[in-house]
Backbone as a printed PyTorch tensor [residue, N CA C, xyz], in Angstrom:
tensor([[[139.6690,  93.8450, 136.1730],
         [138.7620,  94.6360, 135.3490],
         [139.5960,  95.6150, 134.5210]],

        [[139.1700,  96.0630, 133.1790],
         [140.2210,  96.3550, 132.3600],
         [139.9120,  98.3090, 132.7240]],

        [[140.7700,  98.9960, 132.2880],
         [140.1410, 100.4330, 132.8470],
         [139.4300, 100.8550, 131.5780]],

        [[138.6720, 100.0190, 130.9610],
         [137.1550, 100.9540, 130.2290],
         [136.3080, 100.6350, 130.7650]],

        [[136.3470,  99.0900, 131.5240],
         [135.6570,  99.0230, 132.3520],
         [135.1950, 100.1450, 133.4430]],

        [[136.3010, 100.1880, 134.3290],
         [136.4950, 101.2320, 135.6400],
         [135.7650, 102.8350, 135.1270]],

        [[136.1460, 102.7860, 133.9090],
         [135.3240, 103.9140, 133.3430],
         [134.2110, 104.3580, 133.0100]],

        [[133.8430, 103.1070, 132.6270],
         [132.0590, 103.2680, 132.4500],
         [131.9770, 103.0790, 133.9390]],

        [[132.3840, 102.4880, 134.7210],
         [131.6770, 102.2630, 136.3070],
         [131.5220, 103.6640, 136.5000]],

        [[132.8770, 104.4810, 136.5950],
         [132.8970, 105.8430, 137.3120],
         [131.7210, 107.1170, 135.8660]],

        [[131.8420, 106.4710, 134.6770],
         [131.2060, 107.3770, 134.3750],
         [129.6710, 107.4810, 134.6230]],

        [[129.2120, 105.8930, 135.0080],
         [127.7840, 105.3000, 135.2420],
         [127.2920, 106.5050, 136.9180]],

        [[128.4960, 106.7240, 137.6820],
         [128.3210, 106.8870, 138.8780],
         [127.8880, 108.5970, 138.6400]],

        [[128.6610, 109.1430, 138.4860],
         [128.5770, 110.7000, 137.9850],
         [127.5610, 111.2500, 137.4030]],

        [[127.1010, 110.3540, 136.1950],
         [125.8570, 110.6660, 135.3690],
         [124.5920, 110.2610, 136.7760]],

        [[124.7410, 108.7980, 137.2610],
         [124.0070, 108.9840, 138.4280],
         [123.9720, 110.1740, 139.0710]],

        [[124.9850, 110.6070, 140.0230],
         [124.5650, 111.5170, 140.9940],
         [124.3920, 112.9330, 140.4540]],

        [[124.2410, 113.3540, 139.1930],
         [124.0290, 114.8060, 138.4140],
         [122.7310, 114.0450, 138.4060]],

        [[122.1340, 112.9470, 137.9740],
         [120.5600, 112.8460, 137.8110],
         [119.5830, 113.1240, 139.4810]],

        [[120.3580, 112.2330, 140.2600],
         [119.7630, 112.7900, 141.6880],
         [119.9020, 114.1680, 142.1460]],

        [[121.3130, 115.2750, 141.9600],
         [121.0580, 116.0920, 141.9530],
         [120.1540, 117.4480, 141.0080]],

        [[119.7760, 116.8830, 139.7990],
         [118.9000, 117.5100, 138.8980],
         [117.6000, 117.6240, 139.7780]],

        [[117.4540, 116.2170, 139.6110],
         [116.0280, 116.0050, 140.6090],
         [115.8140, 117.0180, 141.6310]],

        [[116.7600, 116.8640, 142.6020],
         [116.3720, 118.0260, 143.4700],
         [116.3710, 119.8440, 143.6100]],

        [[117.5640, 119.8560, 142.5060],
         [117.4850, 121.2120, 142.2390],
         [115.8940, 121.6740, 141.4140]],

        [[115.4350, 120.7290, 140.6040],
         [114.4020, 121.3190, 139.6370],
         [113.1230, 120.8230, 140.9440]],

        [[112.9570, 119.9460, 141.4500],
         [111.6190, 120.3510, 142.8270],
         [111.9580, 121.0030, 143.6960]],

        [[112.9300, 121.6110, 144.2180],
         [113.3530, 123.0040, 145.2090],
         [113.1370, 124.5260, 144.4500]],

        [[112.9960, 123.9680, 142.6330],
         [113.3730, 125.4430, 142.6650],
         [111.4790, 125.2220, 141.8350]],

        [[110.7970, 124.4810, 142.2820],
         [109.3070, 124.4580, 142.1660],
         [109.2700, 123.7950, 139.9590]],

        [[110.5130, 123.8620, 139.8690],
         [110.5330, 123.6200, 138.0670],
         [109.6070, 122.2790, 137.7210]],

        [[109.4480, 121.3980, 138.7540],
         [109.1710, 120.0210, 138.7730],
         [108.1560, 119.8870, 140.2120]],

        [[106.8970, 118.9760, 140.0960],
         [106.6190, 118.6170, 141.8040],
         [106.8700, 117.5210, 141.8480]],

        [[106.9860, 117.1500, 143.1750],
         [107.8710, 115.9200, 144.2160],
         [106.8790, 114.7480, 143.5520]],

        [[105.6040, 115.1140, 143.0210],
         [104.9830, 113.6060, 142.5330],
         [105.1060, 113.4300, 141.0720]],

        [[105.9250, 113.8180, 140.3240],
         [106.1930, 113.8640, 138.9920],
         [106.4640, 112.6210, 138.2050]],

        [[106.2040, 112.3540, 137.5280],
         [106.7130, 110.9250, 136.6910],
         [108.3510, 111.9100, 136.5000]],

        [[108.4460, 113.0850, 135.7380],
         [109.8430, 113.4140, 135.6190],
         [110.9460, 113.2040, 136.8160]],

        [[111.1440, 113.9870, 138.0880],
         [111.1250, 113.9310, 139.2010],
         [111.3980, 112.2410, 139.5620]],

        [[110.6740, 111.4520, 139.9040],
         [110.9280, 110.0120, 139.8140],
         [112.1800, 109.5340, 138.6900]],

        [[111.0310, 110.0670, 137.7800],
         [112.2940, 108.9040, 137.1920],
         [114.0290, 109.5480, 137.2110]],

        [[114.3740, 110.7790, 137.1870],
         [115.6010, 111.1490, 137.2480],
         [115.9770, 110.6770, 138.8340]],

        [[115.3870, 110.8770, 139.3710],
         [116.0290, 109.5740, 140.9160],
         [115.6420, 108.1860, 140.9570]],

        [[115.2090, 107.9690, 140.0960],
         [115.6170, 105.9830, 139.3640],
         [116.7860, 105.5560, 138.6470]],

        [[116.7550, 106.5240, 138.0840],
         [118.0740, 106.2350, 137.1010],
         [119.4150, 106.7170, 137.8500]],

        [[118.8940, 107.6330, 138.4620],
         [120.4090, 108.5390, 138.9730],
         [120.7370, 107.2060, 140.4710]],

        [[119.5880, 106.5770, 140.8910],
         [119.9180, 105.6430, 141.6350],
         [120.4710, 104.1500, 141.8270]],

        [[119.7060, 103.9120, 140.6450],
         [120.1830, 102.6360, 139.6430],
         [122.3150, 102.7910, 139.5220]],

        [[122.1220, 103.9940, 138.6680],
         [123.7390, 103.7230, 138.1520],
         [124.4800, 104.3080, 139.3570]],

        [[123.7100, 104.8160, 140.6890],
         [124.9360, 104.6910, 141.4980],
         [125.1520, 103.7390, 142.1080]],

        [[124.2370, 102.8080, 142.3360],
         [124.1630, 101.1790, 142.6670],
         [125.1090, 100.5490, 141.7400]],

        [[125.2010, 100.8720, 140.7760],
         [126.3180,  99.5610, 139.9390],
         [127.2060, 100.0870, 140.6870]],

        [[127.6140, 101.4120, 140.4700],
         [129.2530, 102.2910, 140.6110],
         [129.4610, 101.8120, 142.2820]],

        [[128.5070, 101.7740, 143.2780],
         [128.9230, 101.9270, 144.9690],
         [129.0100, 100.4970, 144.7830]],

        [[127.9330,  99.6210, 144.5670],
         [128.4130,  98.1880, 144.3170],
         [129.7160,  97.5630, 144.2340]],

        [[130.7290,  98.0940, 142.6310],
         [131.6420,  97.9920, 142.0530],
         [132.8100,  98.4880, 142.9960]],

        [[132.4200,  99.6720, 143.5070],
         [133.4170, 100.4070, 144.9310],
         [132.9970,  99.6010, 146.3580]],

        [[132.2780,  98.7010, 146.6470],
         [132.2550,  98.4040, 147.5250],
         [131.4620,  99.2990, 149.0510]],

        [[130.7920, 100.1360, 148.4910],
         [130.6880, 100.8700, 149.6920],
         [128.8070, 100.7560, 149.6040]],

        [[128.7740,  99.6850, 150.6170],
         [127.4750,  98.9420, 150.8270],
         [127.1910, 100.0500, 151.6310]],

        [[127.2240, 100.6870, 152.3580],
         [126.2070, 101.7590, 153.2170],
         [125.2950, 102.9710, 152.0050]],

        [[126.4350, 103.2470, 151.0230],
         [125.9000, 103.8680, 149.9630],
         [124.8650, 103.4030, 149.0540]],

        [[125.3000, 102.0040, 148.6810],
         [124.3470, 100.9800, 147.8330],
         [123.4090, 100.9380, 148.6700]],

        [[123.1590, 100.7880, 149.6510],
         [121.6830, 100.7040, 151.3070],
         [120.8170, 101.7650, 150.5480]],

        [[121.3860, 103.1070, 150.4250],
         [120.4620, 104.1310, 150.8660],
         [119.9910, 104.1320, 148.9520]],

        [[121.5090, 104.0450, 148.0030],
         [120.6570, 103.8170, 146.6470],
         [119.7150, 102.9890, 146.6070]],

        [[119.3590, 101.7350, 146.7810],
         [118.5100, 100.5520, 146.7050],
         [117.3030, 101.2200, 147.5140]],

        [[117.3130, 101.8710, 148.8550],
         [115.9300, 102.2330, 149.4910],
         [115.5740, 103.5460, 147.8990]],

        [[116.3750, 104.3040, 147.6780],
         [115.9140, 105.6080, 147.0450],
         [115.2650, 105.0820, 145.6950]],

        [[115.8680, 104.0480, 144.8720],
         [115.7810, 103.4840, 143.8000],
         [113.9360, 102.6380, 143.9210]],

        [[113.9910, 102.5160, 145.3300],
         [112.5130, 101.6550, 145.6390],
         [111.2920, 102.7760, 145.9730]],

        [[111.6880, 103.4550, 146.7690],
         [110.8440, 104.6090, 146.5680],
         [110.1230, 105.1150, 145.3060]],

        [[111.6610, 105.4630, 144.3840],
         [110.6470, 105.7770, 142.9350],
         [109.9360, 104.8700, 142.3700]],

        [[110.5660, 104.0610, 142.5820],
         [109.2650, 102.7810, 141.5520],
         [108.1150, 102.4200, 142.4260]],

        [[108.0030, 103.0100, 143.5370],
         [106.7260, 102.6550, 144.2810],
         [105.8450, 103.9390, 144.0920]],

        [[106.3040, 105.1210, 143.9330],
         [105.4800, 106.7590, 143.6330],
         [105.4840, 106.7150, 142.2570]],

        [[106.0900, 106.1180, 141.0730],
         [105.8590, 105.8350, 139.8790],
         [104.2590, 104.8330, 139.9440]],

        [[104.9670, 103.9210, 140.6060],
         [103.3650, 102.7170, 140.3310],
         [102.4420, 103.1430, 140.8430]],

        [[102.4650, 104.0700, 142.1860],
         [101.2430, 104.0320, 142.7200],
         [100.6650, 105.4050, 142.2810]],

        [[101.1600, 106.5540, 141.4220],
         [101.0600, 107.6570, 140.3480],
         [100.3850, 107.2430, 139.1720]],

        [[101.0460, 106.2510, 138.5790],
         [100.0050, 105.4300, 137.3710],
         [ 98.7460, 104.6740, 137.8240]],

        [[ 98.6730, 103.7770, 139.0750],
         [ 97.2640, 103.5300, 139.7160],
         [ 96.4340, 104.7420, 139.3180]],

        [[ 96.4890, 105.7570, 140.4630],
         [ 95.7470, 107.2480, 140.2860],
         [ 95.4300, 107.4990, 139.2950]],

        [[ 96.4670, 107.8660, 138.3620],
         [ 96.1680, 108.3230, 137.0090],
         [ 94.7900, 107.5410, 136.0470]],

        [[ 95.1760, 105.8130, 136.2190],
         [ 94.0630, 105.2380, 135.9020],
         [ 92.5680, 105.0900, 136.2070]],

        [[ 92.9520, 105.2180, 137.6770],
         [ 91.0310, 105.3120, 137.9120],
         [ 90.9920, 106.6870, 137.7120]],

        [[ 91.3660, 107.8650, 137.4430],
         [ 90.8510, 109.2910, 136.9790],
         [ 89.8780, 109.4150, 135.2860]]])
């Protein structure tokens, strides 16, 4: 793999975990609530690109817990838009 490659991996990973940590700083500090379309989706994305990056590094215990976190949001996303619709 050439190192622009390795670079977008590691830069994919970083931008990930500043999006998971956004997420939680802005619903701890009440800026956001835990059922937010915002909230979600910055721990979709921030989960997604740490899945390529732990993937690419090999460290499947990490990719485990991205892939459960990454499923979570798209299940409180879908089942947030259900709600929203019958309202």
């Amino acid at each position: 793999m050439s190192i622009h490659s390795e670079l977008w991996i590691d830069i994919l990973g970083w931008v990930g975990a500043s999006a998971v940590l956004v997420a939680y700083v802005l619903v701890s500090a009440r800026r956001v609530s835990g059922d937010s379309t915002a909230y979600q989706l910055l721990n979709l994305v921030g989960s997604a690109f740490l899945i390529i990056n732990t993937v690419h590094y090999g460290a499947y215990p990490s990719t485990f817990v991205n892939v459960v976190w990454l499923g979570i949001a798209v299940y409180a996303i879908a089942t947030y838009s259900l709600i929203l619709k019958r309202k």
